[in-house]
C-alpha positions as CSV (number, residue, x, y, z in Angstrom):
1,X,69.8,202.2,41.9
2,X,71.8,204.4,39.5
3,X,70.1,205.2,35.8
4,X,71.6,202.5,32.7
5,X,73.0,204.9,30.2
6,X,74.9,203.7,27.2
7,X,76.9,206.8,26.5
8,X,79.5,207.6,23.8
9,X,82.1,207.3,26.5
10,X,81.0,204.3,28.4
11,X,80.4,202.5,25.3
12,X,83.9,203.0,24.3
13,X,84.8,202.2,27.8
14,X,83.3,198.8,27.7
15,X,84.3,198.1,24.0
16,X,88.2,198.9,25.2
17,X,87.9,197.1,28.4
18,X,86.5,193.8,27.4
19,X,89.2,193.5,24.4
20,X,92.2,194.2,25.8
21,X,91.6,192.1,29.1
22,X,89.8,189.4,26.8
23,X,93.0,189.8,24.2
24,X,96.0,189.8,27.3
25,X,94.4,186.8,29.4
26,X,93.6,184.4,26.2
27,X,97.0,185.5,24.7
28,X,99.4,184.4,27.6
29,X,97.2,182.5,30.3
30,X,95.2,180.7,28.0
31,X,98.3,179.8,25.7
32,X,96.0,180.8,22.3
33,X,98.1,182.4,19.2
34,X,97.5,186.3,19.6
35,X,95.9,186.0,15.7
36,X,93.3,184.1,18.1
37,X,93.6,186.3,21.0
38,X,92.7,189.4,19.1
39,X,90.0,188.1,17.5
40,X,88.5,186.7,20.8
41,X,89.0,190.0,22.4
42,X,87.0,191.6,19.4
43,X,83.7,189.2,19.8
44,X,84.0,190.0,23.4
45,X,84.2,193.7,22.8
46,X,81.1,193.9,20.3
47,X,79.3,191.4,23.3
48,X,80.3,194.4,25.7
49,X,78.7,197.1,23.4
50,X,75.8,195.2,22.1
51,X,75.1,194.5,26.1
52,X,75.7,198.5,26.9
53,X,72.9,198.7,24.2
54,X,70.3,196.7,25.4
55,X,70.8,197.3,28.9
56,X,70.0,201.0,28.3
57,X,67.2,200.3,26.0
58,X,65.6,198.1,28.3
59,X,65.6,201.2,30.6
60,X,63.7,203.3,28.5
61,X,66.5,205.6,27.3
62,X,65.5,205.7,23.7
């Protein structure tokens, strides 16, 4: 099993990700106003980092 580690990069990975594909699918297949969309697609982009975060502090890489 492959080491957790919450790098610079991966963290922005996860953090772009989770908001834009959050932000497109609540924006047209949901039907919510973008104002809506956007803001959804942020929560779900700070849930992405915050879980980058634990999941490497839970391995031990302090």
């Amino acid at each position: 099993m492959p080491d957790a580690n919450a790098s610079l990069a991966s963290t922005l990975g996860a953090l772009t990700a989770a908001f834009l594909v959050v932000t497109l699918v609540a924006g047209t297949l949901l039907g919510f106003n973008w104002t809506q969309a956007v803001l959804l697609g942020g929560f779900a982009g700070v849930v992405a980092v915050a879980s980058a975060w634990l999941t490497d502090r839970r391995a031990g890489g302090d």
